[in-house]
N, CA and C atoms as a LAMMPS dump frame, in Angstrom:
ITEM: TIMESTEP
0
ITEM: NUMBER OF ATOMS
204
ITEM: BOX BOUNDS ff ff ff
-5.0000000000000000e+02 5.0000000000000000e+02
-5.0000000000000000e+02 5.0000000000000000e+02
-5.0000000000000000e+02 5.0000000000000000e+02
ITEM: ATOMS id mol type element x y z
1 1 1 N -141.789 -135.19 -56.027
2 1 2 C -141.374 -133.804 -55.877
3 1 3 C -140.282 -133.52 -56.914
4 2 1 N -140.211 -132.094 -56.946
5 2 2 C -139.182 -131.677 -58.096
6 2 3 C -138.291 -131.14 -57.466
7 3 1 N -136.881 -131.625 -58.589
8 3 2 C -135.846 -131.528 -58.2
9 3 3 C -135.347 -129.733 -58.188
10 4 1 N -134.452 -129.583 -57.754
11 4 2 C -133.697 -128.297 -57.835
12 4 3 C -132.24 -128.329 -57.495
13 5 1 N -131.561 -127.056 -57.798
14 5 2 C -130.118 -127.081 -57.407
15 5 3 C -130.008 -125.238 -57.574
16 6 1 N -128.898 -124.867 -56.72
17 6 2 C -127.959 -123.528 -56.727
18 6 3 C -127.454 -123.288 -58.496
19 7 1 N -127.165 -122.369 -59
20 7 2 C -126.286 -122.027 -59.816
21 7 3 C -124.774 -121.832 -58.651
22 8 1 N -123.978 -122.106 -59.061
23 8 2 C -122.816 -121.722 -58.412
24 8 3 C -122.584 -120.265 -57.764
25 9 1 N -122.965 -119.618 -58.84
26 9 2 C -122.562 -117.426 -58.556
27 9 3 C -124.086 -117.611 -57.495
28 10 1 N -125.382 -118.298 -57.47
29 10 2 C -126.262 -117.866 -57.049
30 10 3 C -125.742 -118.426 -55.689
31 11 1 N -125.523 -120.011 -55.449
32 11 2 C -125.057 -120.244 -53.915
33 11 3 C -123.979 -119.582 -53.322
34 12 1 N -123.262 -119.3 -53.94
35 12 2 C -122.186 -117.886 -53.345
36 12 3 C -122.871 -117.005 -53.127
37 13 1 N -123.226 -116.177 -53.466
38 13 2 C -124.174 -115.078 -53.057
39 13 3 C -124.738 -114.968 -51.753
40 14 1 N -125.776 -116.51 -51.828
41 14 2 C -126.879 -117.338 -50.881
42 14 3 C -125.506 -117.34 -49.917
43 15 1 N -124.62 -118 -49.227
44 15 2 C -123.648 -117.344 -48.394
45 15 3 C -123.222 -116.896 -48.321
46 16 1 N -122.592 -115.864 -49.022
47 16 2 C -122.229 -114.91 -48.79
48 16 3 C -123.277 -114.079 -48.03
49 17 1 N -124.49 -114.275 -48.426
50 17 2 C -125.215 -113.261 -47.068
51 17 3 C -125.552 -113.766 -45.916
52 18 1 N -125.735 -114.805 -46.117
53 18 2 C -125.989 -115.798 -44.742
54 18 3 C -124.739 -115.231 -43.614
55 19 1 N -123.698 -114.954 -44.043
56 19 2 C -122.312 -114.706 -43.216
57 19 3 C -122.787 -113.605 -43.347
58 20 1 N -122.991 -112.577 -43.917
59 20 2 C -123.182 -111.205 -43.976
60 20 3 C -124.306 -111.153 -42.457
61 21 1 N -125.797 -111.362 -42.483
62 21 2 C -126.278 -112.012 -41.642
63 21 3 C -126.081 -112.194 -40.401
64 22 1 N -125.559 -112.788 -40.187
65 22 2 C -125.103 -113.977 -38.969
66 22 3 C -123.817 -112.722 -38.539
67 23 1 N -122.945 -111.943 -38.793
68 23 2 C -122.295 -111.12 -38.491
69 23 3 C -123.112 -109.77 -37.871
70 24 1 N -123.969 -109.764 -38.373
71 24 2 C -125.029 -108.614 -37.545
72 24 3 C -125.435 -109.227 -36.414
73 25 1 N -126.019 -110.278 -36.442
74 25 2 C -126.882 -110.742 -35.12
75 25 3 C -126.635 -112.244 -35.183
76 26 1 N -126.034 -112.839 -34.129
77 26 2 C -126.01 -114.526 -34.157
78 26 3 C -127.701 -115.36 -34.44
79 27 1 N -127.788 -115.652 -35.319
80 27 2 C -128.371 -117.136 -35.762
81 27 3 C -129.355 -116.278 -36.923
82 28 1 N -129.262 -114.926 -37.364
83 28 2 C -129.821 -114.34 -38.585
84 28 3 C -129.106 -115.398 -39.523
85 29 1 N -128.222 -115.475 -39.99
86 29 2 C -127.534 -116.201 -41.381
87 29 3 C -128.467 -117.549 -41.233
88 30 1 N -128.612 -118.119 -39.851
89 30 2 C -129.092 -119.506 -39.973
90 30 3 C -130.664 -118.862 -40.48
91 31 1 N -131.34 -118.076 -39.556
92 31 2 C -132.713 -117.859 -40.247
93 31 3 C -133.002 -117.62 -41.806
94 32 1 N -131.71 -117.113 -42.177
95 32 2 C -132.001 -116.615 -43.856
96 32 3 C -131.964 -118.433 -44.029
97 33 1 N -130.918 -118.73 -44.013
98 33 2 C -130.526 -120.067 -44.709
99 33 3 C -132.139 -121.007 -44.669
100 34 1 N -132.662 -120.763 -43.349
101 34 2 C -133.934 -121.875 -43.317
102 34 3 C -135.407 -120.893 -44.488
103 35 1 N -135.058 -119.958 -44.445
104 35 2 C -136.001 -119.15 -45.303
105 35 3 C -135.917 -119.566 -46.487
106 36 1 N -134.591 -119.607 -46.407
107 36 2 C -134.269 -120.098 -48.416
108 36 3 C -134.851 -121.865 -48.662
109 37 1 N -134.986 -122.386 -47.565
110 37 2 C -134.719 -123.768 -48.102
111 37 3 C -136.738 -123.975 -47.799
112 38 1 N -137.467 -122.719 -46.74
113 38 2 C -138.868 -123.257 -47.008
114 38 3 C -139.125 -122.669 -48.152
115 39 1 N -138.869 -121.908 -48.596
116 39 2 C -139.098 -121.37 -49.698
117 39 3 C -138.41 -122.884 -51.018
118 40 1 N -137.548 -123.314 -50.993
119 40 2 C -137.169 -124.028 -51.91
120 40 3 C -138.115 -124.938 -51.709
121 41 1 N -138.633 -125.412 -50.811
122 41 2 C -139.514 -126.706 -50.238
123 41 3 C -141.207 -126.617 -51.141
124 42 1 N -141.643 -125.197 -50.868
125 42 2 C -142.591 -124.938 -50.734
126 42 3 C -142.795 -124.658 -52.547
127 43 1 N -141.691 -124.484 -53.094
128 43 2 C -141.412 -124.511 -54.844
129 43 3 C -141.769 -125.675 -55.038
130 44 1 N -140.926 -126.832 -54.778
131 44 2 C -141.006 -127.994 -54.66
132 44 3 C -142.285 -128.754 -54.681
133 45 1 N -143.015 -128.523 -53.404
134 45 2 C -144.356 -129.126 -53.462
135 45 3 C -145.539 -128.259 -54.698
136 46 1 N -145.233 -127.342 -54.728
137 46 2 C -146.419 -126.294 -55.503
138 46 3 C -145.649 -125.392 -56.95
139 47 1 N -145.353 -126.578 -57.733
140 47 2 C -144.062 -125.677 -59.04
141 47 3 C -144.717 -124.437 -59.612
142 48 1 N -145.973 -124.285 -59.198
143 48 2 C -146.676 -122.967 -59.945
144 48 3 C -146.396 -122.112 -58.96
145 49 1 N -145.98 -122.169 -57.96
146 49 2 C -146.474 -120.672 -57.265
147 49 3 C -145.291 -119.762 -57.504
148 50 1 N -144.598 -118.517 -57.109
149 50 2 C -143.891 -118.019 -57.324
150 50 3 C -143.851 -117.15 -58.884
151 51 1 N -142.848 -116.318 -58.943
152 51 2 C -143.161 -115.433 -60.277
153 51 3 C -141.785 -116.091 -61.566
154 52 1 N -142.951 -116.598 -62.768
155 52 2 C -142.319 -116.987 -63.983
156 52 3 C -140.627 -116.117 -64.256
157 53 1 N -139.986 -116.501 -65.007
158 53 2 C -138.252 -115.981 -64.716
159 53 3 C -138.4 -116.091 -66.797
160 54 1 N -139.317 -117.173 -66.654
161 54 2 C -139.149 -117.33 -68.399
162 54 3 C -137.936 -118.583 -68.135
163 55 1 N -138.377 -119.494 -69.332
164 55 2 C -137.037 -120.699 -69.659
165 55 3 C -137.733 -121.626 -68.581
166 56 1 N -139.12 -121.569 -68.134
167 56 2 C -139.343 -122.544 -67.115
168 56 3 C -138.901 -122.436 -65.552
169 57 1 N -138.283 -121.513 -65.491
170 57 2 C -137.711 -121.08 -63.933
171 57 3 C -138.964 -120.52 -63.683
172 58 1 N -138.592 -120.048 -62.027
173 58 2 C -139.443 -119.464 -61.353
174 58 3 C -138.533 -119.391 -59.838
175 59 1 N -139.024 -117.486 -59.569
176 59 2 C -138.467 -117.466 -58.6
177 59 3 C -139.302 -116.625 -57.749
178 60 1 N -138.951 -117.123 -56.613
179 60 2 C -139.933 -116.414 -54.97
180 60 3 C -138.787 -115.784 -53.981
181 61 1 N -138.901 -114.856 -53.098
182 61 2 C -138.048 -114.354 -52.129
183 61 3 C -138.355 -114.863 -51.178
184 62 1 N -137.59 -115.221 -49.81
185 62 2 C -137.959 -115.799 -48.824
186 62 3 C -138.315 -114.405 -47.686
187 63 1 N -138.959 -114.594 -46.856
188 63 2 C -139.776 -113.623 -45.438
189 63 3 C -138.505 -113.882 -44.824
190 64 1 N -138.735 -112.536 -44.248
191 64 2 C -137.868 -112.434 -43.066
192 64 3 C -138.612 -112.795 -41.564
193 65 1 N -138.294 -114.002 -41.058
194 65 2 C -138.603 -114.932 -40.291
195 65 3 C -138.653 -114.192 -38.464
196 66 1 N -137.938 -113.389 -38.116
197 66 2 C -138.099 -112.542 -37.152
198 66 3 C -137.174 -111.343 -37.301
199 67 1 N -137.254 -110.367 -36.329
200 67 2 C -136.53 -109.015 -36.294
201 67 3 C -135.684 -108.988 -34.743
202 68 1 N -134.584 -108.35 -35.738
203 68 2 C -133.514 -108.062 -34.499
204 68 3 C -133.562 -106.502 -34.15
């Protein structure tokens, strides 16, 4: 499997909404957080899927996992 990592400004962000989140409704921040990481998973196993960024990146948005 392939590796990955945060940019710094991008994992700030990535919590910063998770808290944003999780301040509306208890365990939203945790649902974003697990969205982000099947989504990182699912990069991982399948490096083509998702939309080209250019420079070899590639990026996908994660589903919103249920509604409050």
């Amino acid at each position: 499997m392939i590796g990955y990592r945060f940019l710094p400004p991008a994992e700030t962000e990535m919590i910063e909404a998770a808290v944003f989140y999780e301040a509306k409704s208890e365990g939203l921040g945790l649902d974003f957080l697990d969205g982000v990481q099947h989504v990182v998973d699912t990069l991982r196993e399948h490096p083509r899927l998702g939309q080209s960024v250019g420079g070899g990146f590639r990026q996908a948005v994660p589903r919103a996992s249920r509604s409050r």
